[in-house]
C-alpha positions as CSV (number, residue, x, y, z in Angstrom):
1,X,-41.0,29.3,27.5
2,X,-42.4,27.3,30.2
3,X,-43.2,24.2,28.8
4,X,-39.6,24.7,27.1
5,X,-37.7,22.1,28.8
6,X,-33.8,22.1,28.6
7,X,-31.2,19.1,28.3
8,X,-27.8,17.7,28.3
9,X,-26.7,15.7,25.9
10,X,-23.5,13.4,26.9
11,X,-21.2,11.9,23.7
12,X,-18.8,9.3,24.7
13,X,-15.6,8.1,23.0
14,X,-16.3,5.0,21.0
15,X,-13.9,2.6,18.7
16,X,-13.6,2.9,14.7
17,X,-14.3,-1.0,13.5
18,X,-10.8,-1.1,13.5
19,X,-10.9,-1.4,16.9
20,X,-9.0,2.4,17.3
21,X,-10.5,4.5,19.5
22,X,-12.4,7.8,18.3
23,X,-12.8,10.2,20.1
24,X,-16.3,11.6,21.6
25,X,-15.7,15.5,20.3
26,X,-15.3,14.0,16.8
27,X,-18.8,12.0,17.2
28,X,-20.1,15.2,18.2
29,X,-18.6,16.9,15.1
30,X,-20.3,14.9,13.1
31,X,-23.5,14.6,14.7
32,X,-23.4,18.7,14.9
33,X,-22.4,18.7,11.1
34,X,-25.6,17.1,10.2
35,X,-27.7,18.9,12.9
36,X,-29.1,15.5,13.7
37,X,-28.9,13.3,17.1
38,X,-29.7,10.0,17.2
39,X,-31.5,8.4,20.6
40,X,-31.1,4.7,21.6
41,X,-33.7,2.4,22.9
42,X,-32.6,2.9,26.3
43,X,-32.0,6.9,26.6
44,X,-33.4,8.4,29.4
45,X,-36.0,11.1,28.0
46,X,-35.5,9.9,24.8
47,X,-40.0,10.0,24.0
48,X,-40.1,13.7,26.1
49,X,-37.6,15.7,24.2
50,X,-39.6,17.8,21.8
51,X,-39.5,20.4,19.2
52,X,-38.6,24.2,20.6
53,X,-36.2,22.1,23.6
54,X,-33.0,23.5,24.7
55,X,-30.2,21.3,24.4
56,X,-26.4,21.6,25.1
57,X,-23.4,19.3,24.6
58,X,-21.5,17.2,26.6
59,X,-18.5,15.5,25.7
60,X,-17.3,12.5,28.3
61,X,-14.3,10.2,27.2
62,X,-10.7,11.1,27.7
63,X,-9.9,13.0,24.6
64,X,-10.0,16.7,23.1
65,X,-12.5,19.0,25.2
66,X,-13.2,16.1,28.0
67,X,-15.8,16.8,30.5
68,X,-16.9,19.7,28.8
69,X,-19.9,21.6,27.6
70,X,-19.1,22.5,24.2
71,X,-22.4,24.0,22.1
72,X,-25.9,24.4,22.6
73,X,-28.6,24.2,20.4
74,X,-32.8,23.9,19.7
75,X,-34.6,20.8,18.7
76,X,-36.8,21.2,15.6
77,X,-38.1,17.9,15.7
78,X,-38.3,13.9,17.3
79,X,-38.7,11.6,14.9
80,X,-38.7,7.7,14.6
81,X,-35.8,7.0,12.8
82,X,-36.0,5.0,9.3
83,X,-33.5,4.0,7.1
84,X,-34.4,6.8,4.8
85,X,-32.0,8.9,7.3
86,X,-29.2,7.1,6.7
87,X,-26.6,6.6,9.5
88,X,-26.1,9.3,11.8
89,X,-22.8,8.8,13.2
90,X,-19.5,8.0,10.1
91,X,-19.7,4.7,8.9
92,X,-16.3,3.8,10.2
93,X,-17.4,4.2,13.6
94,X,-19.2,1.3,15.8
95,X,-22.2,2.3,17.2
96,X,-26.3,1.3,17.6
97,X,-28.5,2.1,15.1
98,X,-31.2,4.6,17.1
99,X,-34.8,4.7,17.8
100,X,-35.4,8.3,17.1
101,X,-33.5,10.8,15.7
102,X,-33.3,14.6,16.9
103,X,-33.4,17.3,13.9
104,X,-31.4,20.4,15.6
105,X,-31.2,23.9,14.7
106,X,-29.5,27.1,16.2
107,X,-26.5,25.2,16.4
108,X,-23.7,27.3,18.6
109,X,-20.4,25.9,19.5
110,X,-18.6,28.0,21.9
111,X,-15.6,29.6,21.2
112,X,-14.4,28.0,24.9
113,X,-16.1,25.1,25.9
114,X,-17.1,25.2,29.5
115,X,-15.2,22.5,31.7
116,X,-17.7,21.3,34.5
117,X,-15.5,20.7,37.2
118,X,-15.1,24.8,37.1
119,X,-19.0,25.6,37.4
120,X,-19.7,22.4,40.0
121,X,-21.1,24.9,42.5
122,X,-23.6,26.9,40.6
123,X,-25.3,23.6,39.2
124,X,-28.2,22.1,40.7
125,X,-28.3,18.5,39.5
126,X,-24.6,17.7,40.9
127,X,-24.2,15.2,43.8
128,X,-23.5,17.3,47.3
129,X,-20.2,14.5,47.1
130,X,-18.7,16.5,44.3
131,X,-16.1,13.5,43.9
132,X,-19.2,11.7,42.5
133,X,-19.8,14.5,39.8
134,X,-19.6,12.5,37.2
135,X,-22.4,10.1,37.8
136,X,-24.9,13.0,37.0
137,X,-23.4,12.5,33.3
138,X,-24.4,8.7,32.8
139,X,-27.1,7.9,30.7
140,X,-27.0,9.9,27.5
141,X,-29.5,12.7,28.2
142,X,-29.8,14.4,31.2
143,X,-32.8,17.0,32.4
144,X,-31.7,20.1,33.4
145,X,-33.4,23.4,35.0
146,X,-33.2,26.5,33.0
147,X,-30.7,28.2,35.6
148,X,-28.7,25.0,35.0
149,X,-28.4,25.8,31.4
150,X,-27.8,29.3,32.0
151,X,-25.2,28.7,33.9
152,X,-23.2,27.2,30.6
153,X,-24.9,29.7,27.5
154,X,-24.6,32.6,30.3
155,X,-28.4,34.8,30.9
């Protein structure tokens, strides 16, 4: 388990190309349904993240289940993505096209998400400003400790 490392993975809201906004637990729906997630160019640990990782999900934004943990799961794979994949996210809704894609298995949502302003204290990566809390969300993936993910999936 030590070279297991563990992750958060933030979903924001986005707009339909209608220009309506969707909301991020519904990208995460369908991302989950697939038990794929696509990295961008620019996502932080997006070359590191490896088969046998940890993972949980974040959802940002403003709608249903904002600013909470909602699932976890385990990477199976890292892949470049091709077209041969398809398109990750619905095809309704206006997003990049990624660099890799993440093959996920062990997929659990829980039956009540986890809302991170109630476990602020027992995480290590939060600001000691806790106003700022939500800057240690930005970026798309963040690196966590394994007591950090504990603290969400419970020991």
């Amino acid at each position: 388990m030590n070279d297991t490392n563990c992750y958060i993975f933030v979903v924001t809201d986005t707009e339909y190309f209608s220009g309506l906004k969707c909301g991020a637990m519904e990208v995460y729906e369908t991302r989950a349904a697939k038990k794929m997630w696509p990295l961008y160019d620019r996502t932080r640990f997006r070359t590191l993240v490896k088969s046998g990782d940890l993972c949980l999900f974040y959802i940002a934004g403003s709608k249903i289940n904002a600013q909470s943990v909602v699932s976890s799961a385990v990477v199976t794979s890292n892949v470049a993505w091709t077209r041969r994949f398809g398109v990750v996210d619905s095809e309704s809704v206006l997003t990049d096209q990624p660099s890799s894609v993440l093959n996920l298995e062990k997929i659990n949502t829980f039956s009540s998400p986890v809302k991170v302003r109630s476990v602020l204290d027992d995480l290590s990566f939060i600001p000691k400003n806790r106003e700022k809390w939500g800057t240690s969300f930005q970026g798309g993936v963040r690196q966590i400790s394994h007591a950090d993910y504990k603290v969400f999936v419970g020991s």
